[in-house]
C-alpha positions in Angstrom: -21.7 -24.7 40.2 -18.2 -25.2 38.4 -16.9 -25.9 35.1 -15.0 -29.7 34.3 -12.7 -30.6 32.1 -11.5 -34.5 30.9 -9.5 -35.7 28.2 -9.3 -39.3 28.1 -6.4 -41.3 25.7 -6.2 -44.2 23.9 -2.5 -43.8 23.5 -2.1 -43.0 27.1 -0.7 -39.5 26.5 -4.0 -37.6 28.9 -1.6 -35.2 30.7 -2.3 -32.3 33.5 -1.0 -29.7 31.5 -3.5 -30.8 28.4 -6.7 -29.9 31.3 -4.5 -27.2 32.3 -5.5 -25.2 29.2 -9.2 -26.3 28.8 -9.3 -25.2 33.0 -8.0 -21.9 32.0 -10.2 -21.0 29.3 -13.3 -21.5 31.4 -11.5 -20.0 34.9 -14.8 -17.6 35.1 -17.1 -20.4 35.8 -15.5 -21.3 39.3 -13.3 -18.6 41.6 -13.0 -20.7 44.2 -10.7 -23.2 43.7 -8.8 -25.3 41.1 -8.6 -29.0 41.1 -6.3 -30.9 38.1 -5.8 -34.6 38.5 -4.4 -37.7 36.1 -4.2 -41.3 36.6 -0.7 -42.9 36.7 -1.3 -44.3 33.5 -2.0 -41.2 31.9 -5.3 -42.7 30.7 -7.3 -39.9 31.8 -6.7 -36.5 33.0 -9.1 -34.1 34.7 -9.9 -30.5 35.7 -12.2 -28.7 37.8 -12.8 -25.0 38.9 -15.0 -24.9 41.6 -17.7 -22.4 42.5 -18.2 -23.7 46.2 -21.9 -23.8 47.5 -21.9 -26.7 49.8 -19.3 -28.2 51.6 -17.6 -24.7 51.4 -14.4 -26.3 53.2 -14.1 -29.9 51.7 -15.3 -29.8 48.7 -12.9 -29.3 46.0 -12.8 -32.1 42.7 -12.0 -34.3 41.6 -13.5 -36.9 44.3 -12.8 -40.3 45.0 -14.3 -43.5 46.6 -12.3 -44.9 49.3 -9.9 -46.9 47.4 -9.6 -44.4 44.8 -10.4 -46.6 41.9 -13.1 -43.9 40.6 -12.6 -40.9 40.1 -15.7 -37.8 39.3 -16.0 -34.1 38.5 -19.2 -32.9 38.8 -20.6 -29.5 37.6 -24.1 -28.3 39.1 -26.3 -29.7 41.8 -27.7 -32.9 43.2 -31.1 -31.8 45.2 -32.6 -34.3 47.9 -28.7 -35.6 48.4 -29.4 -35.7 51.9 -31.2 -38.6 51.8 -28.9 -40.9 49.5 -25.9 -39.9 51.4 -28.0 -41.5 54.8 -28.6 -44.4 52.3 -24.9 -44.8 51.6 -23.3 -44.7 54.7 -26.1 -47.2 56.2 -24.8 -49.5 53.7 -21.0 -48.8 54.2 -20.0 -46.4 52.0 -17.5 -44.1 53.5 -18.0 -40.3 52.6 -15.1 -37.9 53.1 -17.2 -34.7 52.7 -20.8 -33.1 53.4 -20.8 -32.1 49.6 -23.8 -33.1 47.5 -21.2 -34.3 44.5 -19.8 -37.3 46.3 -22.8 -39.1 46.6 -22.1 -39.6 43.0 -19.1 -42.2 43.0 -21.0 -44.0 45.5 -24.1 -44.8 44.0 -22.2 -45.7 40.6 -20.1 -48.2 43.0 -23.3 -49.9 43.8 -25.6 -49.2 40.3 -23.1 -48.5 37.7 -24.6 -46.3 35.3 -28.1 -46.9 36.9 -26.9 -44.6 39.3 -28.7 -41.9 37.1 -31.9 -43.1 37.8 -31.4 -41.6 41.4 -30.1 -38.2 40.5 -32.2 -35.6 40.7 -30.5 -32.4 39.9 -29.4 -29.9 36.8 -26.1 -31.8 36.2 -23.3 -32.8 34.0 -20.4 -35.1 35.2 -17.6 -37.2 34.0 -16.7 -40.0 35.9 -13.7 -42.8 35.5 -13.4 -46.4 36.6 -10.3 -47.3 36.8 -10.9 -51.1 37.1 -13.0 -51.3 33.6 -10.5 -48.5 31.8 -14.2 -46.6 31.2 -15.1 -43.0 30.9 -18.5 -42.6 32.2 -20.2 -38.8 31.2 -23.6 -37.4 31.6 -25.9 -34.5 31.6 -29.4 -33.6 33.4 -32.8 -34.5 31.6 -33.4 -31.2 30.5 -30.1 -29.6 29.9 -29.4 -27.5 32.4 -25.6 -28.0 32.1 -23.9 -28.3 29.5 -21.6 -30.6 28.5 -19.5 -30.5 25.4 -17.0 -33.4 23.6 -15.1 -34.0 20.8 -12.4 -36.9 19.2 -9.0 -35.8 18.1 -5.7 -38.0 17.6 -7.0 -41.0 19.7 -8.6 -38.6 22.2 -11.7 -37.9 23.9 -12.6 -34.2 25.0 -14.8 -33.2 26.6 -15.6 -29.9 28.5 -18.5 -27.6 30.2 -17.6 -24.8 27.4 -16.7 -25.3 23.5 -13.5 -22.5 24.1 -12.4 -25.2 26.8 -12.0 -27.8 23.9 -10.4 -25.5 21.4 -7.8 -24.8 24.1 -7.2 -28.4 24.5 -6.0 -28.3 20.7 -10.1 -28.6 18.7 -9.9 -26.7 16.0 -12.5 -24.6 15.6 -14.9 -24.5 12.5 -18.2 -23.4 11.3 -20.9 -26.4 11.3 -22.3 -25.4 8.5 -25.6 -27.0 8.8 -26.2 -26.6 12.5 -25.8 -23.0 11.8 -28.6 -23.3 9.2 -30.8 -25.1 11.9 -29.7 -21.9 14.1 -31.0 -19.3 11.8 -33.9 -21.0 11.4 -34.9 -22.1 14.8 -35.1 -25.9 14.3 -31.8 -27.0 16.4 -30.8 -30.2 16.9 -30.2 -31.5 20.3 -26.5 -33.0 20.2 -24.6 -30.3 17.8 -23.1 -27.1 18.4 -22.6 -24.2 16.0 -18.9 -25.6 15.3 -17.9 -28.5 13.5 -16.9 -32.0 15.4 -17.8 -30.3 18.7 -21.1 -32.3 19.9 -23.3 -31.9 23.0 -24.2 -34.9 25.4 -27.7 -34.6 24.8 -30.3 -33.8 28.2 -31.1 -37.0 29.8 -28.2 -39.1 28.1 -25.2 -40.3 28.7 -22.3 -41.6 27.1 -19.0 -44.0 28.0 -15.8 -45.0 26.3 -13.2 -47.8 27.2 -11.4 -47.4 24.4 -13.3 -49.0 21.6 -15.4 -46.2 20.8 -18.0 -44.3 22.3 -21.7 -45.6 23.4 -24.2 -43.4 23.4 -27.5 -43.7 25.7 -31.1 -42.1 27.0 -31.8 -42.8 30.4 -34.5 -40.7 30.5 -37.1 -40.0 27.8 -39.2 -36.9 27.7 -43.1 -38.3 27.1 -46.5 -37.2 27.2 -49.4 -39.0 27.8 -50.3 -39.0 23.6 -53.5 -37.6 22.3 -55.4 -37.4 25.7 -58.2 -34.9 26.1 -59.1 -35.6 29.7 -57.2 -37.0 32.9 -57.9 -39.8 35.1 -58.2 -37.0 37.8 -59.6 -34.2 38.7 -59.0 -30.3 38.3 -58.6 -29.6 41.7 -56.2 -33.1 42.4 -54.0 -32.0 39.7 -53.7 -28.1 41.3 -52.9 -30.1 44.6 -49.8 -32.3 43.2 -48.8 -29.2 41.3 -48.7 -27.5 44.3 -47.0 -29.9 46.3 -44.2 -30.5 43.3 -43.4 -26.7 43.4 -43.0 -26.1 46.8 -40.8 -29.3 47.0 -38.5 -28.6 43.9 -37.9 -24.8 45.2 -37.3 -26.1 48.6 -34.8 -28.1 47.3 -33.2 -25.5 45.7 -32.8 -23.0 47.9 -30.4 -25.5 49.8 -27.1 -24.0 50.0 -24.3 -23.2 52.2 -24.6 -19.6 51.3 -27.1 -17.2 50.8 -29.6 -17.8 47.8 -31.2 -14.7 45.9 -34.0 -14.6 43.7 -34.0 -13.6 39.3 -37.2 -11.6 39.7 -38.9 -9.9 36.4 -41.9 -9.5 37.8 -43.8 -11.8 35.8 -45.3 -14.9 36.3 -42.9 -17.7 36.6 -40.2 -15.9 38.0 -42.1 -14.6 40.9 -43.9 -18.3 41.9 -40.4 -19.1 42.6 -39.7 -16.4 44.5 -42.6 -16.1 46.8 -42.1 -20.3 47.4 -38.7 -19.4 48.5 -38.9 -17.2 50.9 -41.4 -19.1 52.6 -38.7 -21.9 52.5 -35.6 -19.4 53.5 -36.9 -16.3 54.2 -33.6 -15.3 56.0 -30.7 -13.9 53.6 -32.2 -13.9 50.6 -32.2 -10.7 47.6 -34.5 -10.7 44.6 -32.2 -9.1 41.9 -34.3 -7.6 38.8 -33.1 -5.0 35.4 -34.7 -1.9 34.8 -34.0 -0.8 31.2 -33.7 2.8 30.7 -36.3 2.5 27.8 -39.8 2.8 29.9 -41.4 0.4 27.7 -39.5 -2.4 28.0 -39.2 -1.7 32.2 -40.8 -4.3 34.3 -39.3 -3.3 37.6 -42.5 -1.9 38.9 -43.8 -5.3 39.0 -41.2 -7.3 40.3 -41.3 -4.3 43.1 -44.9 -5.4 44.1 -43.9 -8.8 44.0 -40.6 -7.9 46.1 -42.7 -6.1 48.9 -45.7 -8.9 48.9 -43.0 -11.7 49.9 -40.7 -9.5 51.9 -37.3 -9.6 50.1 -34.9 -7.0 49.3 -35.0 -6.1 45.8 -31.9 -5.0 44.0 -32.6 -2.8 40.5 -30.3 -3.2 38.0 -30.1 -0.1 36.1 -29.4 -1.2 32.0 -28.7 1.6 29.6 -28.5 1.2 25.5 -24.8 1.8 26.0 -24.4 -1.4 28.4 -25.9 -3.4 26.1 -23.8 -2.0 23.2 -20.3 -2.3 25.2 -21.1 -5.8 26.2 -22.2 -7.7 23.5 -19.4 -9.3 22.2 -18.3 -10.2 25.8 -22.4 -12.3 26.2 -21.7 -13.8 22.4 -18.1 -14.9 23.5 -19.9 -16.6 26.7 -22.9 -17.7 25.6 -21.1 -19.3 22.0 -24.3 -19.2 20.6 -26.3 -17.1 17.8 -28.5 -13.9 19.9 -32.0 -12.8 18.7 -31.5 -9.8 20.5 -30.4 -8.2 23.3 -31.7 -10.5 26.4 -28.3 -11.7 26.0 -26.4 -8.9 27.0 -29.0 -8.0 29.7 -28.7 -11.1 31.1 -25.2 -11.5 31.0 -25.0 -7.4 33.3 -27.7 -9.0 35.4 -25.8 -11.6 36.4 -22.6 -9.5 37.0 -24.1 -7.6 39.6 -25.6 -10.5 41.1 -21.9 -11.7 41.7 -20.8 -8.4 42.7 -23.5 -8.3 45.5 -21.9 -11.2 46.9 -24.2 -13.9 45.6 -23.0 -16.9 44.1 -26.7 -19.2 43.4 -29.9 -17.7 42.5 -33.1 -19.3 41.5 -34.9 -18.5 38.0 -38.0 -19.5 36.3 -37.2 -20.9 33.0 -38.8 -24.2 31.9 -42.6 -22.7 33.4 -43.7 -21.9 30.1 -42.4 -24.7 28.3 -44.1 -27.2 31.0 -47.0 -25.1 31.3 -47.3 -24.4 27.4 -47.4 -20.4 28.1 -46.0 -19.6 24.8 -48.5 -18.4 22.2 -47.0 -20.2 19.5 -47.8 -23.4 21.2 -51.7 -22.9 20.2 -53.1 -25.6 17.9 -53.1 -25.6 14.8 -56.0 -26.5 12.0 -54.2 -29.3 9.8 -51.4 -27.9 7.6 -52.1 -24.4 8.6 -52.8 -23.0 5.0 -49.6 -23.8 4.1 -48.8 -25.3 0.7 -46.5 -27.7 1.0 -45.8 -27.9 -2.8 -44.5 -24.2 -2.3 -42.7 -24.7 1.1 -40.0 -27.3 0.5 -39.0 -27.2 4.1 -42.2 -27.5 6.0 -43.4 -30.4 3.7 -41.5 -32.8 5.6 -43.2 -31.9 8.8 -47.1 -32.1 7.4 -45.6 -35.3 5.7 -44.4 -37.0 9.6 -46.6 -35.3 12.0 -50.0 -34.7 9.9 -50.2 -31.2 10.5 -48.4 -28.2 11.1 -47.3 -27.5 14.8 -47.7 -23.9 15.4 -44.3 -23.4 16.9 -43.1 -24.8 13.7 -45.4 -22.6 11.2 -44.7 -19.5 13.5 -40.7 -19.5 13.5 -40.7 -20.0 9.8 -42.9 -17.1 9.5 -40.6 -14.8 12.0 -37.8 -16.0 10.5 -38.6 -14.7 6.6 -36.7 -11.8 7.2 -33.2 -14.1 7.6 -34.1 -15.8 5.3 -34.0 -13.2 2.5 -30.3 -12.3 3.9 -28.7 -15.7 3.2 -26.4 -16.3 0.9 -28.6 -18.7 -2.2 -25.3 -20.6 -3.0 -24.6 -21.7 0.3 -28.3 -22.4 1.1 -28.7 -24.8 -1.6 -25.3 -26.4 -0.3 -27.2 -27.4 2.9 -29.8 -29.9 3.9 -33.5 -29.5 4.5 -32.8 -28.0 8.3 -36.9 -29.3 9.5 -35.5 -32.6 8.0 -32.6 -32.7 10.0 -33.9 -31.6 13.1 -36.6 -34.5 12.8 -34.2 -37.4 12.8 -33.2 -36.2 16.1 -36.9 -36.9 17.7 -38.8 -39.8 18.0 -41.3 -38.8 15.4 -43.5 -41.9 16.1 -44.0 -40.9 19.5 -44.4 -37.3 18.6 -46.9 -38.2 16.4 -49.6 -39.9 18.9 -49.7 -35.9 20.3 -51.9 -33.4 20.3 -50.7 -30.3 18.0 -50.2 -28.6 21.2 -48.4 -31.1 22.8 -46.5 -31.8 20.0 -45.2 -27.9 20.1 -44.3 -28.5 23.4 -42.1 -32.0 22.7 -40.4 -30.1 20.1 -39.5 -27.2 22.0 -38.4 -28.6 24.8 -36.0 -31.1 23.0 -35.0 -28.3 21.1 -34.6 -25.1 21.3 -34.7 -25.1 25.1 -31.8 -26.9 25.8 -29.9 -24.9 22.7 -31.0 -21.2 23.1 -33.4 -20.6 26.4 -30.4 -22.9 28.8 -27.7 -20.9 26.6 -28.2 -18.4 29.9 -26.1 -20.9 31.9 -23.0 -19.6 30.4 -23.6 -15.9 30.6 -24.7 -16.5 34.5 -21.5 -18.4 34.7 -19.5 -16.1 33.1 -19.6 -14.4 36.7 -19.5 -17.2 38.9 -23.3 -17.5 39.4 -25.0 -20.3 39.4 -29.0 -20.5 38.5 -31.3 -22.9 39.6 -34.3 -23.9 37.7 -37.5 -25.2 40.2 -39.4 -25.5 36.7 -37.0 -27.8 35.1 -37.8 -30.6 37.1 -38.7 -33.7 36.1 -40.9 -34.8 38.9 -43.0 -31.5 38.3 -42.7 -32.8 34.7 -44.0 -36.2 35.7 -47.6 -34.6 37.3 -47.7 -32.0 34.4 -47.3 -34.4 31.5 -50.7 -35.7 32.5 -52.7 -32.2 32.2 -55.2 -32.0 29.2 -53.9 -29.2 26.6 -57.8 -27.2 27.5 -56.1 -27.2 31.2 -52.5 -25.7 30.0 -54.1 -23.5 27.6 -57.2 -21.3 26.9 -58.5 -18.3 25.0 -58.5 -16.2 28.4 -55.1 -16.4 30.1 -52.2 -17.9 29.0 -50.8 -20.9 31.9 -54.1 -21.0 33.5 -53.7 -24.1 35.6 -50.3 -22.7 36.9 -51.9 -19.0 37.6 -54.8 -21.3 39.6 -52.3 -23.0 41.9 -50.1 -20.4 42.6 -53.1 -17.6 43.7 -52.7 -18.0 47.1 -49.0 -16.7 47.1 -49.0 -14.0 44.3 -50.4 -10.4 44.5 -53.9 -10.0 42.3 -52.1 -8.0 39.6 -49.6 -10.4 39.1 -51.5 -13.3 38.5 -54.0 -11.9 36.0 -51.3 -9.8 34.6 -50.7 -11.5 30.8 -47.4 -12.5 29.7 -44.7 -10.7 28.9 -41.9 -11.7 27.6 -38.3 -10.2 28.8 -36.5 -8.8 26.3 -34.3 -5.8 25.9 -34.9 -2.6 24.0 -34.2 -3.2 20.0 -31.0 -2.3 18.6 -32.7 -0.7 15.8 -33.8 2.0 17.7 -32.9 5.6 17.0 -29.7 6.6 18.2 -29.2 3.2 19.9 -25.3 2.8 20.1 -25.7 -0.6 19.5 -25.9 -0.1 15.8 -22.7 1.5 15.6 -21.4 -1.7 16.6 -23.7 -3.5 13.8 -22.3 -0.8 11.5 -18.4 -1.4 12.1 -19.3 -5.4 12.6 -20.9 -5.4 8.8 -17.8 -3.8 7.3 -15.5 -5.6 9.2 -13.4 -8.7 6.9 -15.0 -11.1 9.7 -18.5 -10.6 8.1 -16.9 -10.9 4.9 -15.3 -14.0 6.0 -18.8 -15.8 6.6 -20.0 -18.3 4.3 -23.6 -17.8 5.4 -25.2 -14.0 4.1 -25.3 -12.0 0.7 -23.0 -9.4 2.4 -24.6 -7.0 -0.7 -28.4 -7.5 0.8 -27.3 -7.0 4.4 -25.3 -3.4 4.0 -28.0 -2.3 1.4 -30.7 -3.3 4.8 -28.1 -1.7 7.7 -27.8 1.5 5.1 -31.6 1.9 4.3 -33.1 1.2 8.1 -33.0 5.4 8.2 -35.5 4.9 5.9 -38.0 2.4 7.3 -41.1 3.0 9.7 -40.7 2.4 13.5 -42.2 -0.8 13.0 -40.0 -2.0 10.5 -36.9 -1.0 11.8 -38.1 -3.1 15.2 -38.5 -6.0 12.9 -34.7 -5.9 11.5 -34.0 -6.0 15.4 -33.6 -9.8 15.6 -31.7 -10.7 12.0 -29.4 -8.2 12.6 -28.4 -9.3 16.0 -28.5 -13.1 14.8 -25.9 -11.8 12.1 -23.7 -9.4 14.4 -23.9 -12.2 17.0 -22.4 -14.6 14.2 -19.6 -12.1 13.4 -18.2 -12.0 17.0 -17.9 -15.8 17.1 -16.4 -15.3 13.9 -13.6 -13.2 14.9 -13.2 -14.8 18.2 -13.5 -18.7 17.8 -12.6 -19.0 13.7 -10.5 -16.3 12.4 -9.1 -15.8 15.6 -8.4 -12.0 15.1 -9.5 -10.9 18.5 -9.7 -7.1 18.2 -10.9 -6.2 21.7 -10.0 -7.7 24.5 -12.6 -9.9 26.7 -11.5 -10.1 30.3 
C-alpha cells in the first residue's frame, strides 16, 4: 500500500513544499489520503499517500511514538502484526491505531535497527529519530517495494518512485552502464536506469545523521552450498512446504477490505488462489486477461481453476489496440526497459482490478524463482561450449564461478539480436556488464553452489528485484496493491534446503511444489507444463503496436539515444515485411526493449512529453 516520500537536510532547509512535489508525482499510488509532515528544525520532511487497507479510519502517515520523537512512513505490509502489537502493549508501548505500520516505531524504540529482524512483510520505510538526528530507511528481503534515493546540495532523497525524486529537483540522466546491464539482462541490484538515482537494495538498509550515509544487509539470501541430499526426508519437506504456504497466504489475505485473486491459470498463481479461499472464502474475485489472440489465451484455465475453488472470476478482455494505446503510459510507471508486452497487459489488468473496487490482490511471483521453474535454471556441463577466448563478456563468469550458469549462457544467447542493434562506439565506452553485475554478489558464496543453485542466487538477486517486481509500479499505478505468498522468506528458509533433483527434473518442471499442492488443484492444472504469461508480439501482422514502433523510431527522441546504430534499427523496423513468422516473433523483444527506452527518453530526459499521461 502507499507511496513515501523524505528529504532529509544537512543545511536544515527539508521543507513541506519540497515533499509536496515528490507526493504529487506519485499521487496514483495512494487515493486515499495525503499526509506531509516536517520537523521544527526543518531537518527532515516527509510525505505520504495512502492506499488504506487496515486501519481504514486511523491510519494515515506519517506515525509517531508517544512523545513524538520518531517519526515513520511506511509503504506495504507488515504480516503476523498482530502478534507484535500484543507484545508491545504488554511491555508499555502505547499504540494510537489498529494499523499494521505502527508497530514499526515501537519495535525500533526498543531494538533500534534490529527491529528488522522482526518484520515480516514486502516493505519499504523511512523512519527518523529525532534524538540521534538519524534517518533510518529500509526495504523487504526480496524487493517487493521499492525504494529509491539520491544526494543533491547537502540533501538526501529518497522516494517509492524515480519521477518522485526528479520532482524534488534530481535531474534526470541516462546511467549509461546500468542501461548496458539492462539490455543485456545482468542488472545490478542497487542502480536504476538513471544516473545518481540508486535503489536500497532487498534486505538492506541504510541511515544518515549527517556524516554520510551507511549502508547495511540485514538479511542475506543463502543456500545450503553444493548439497545433493537433505537431512530430511521427501515427504517432511512436502509437509513444511505445505504448512509455509498456507501460513504466508493466510497472512496475506488479512485486510480490512476485500482481497481478490491475479489468476492465469497456471501453476503458481492458482496455489495461491485455491489456499485463499480456503482462508477467506467470503468476498473474494479472481481477476484474470484474455488476449484476443487465441494462442496466447489462458482464461480457460484459470476458469477451471475459478470454478474448482469457488470464486468469481472476472475476464479481462485485452485487444492489440490496448496494448498499443497504453504502452507508453506502463513504460512511464513501470520506469523500466519492457521485453514485451506483459507490461502493458499487466498494467490494464490491474486497472480493472481497481475499477472493480479492489484495492489488494494476491499474485504468484517469486514460485518459480524459489522453486527453480524456469528452464534456464537447468545445469549446465562446465563452460557450456562456450569459448571464452571468443566471448569477452562471459569469460569473467567461467573465470569466478567455474562454469557457465545456464541463466547466464541463455540470456546472452537471447539477447544476440540487441546486441547487433547497439551502437559499437558507445559499447566500447562501457564496462564488461557480467563484470559489473558480479561485484554486486558474493561470488565466494555463490561459488560453493550447484550450477542450478547458482542460477537461482543470481536471479533472484538480480533480475527479480529489477524487472519481475518492476510489476509493483504498474499495479500501483491504479492504487492496487499485490501481495506475494511466494516471496517469503520463511517459505524461503524450508526451500533453501531442497536438493536441485527435488526442484527440478526431466519430467515436470517445479515438481516438489506440483506434489504438495495436489490435493487443492484440479488434475489438469497440476500436470499442465509451464507457461509463461506474455502478451501477443508486437511484430505481428497488422498489430497496431508497430505503428507506434514505426513513429517512435523516427521520432528525434530515438535519435537522441546514445545507445543503438539508429541506421541498423530502421533498416530491421523497414525489412520485418520481409522476414518469416518466426523471425518477425524474434524482433518482438529488441524492439520493445528499444521503443520502451524511447518513451523514458522523451518523458524523464528530453522532457518533450508529446502525449499526455493521466
Amino acid at each position: 500500500m502507499c507511496g513515501i516520500c523524505a528529504v532529509f537536510s544537512k543545511d536544515a532547509d527539508a521543507s513541506n513544499e519540497l515533499v509536496s512535489k515528490g507526493i504529487s508525482a506519485i499521487r496514483h499510488r495512494g487515493t486515499d489520503g495525503i499526509g506531509i509532515w516536517s520537523s521544527d528544525d526543518q531537518a527532515i520532511a516527509m510525505g505520504h499517500v495512502r492506499l488504506s487497507l487496515m486501519d481504514l479510519a486511523n491510519g494515515a502517515q506519517p506515525l509517531f511514538n508517544e512523545t513524538g520523537e520518531i517519526a515513520s512512513v511506511v509503504s506495504g505490509e507488515f504480516y503476523d502484526s498482530a502478534l507484535l502489537r500484543d507484545r508491545l502493549i504488554a511491555t508499555g508501548h502505547h499504540l494510537r491505531t489498529s494499523s499494521d505500520s505502527e508497530i514499526l516505531i515501537h519495535l525500533y524504540e526498543d531494538l533500534g535497527t534490529n527491529c528488522l529482524e522482526h518484520l515480516d512483510g514486502e516493505f519499504a520505510f523511512v523512519l527518523w529519530d529525532s534524538k540521534r538526528k538519524r534517518i533510518f530507511a529500509a526495504r523487504d528481503r526480496f524487493g517487493v517495494k521499492p525504494l529509491y534515493y539520491a544526494e543533491s546540495n547537502n540533501r538526501l532523497y529518497l522516494a517509492s518512485e524515480a519521477k518522485a525524486l526528479f520532482a524534488m529537483g534530481i535531474k534526470p540522466a541516462w546511467d549509461e552502464q546500468s542501461v548496458f546491464q539492462h539490455l543485456l539482462a545482468c542488472m545490478d541490484n542497487d542502480r536504476s536506469l538513471f544516473h545518481s538515482v540508486r535503489q536500497v537494495r532487498p534486505g538492506s538498509y541504510l541511515t544518515d545523521s549527517g556524516a554520510g550515509i551507511d549502508r547495511k544487509s540485514y538479511w542475506e539470501l543463502s543456500f545450503d552450498a553444493a548439497e545433493t541430499e537433505s537431512d530430511r526426508s521427501e515427504a517432511e519437506l512436502l509437509n513444511e512446504v505445505r504448512t509455509e504456504l498456507r501460513s504466508s497466504v493466510s497472512s496475506r489475505m488479512v485486510a480490512d477490505v476485500p482481497v481478490g485473486f491475479m489468476l492465469s491459470g497456471g501453476l503458481d498463481s492458482s496455489i495461491v488462489t485455491s489456499l485463499g479461499m480456503q482462508s477467506r472464502p467470503i468476498g473474494s474475485s479472481a481477476f484474470t486477461v484474455r488476449f484476443e489472440h487465441a494462442a496466447y489465451d489462458e482464461s480457460l484455465r484459470a476458469r477451471a481453476v475459478a470454478d474448482h475453488c469457488g470464486t468469481p472470476l472476472v475476464e479481462i478482455r485485452v485487444g492489440l489496440r490496448e496494448i498499443a494505446d497504453h504502452f507508453a503510459k506502463a513504460v512511464w510507471h513501470g520506469e523500466t526497459v519492457c521485453f514485451n508486452g506483459h507490461a502493458q497487459a499487466r498494467f490494464l489488468l490491474s486497472q480493472q482490478i481497481s475499477r472493480h473496487g479492489f484495492k489488494a490482490v494476491v499474485g504468484g511471483e517469486g514460485a518459480d524463482e524459489l522453486f527453480a521453474g524456469y528452464h534456464f535454471f537447468d545445469s549446465p556441463n562446465p563452460e557450456r561450449g562456450v569459448d571464452k577466448t571468443k566471448v569477452n563478456e562471459l569469460a569473467s563468469v567461467i573465470d569466478q564461478l567455474g562454469c557457465l550458469p545456464s541463466m547466464i549462457q541463455g540470456f546472452w544467447q537471447a539477447r544476440k539480436p540487441i546486441r547487433e542493434l547497439l551502437s559499437q562506439d558507445w559499447k566500447a565506452r562501457s564496462r564488461n556488464p557480467f563484470e559489473s553485475m558480479l561485484e554486486n554478489l558474493d561470488i565466494k558464496e555463490i561459488s560453493k553452489y550447484q550450477p542450478l543453485t547458482q542460477s537461482q542466487s543470481i536471479w533472484i538477486q538480480t533480475f527479480l528485484p529489477n524487472y519481475v517486481l518492476a510489476a509493483e509500479r504498474l499495479d500501483m499505478a491504479h492504487s492496487v496493491e499485490v501481495r506475494q505468498p511466494f516471496l517469503s522468506h520463511k517459505l524461503f528458509d524450508v526451500v533453501k534446503h531442497v536438493p536441485a533433483n527435488l526442484l527440478r527434473n526431466r519430467f515436470a518442471d517445479k515438481p516438489l511444489l506440483r506434489k504438495a499442492s495436489s490435493d487443492w488443484l484440479p488434475h489438469e492444472i497440476l500436470k499442465c507444463p509451464k507457461h509463461p504469461f506474455t502478451a501477443p508480439p508486437a511484430t505481428l501482422n497488422d498489430n497496431p503496436l508497430m505503428e507506434f514502433f514505426f513513429d517512435v523510431f523516427h521520432s528525434r527522441d530515438f535519435q537522441d539515444l546514445p545507445f543503438f546504430d539508429c541506421e541498423k534499427v530502421i533498416r530491421l523496423v523497414d525489412g520485418l515485411e520481409s522476414m518469416t513468422p518466426s523471425q518477425r516473433i524474434a524482433m518482438d523483444q529488441p524492439l520493445s526493449i528499444i521503443a520502451s527506452l524511447c518513451v523514458l527518453q522523451r518523458e524523464f530526459i528530453s522532457g518533450s512529453k508529446p502525449i499526455a499521461l493521466h
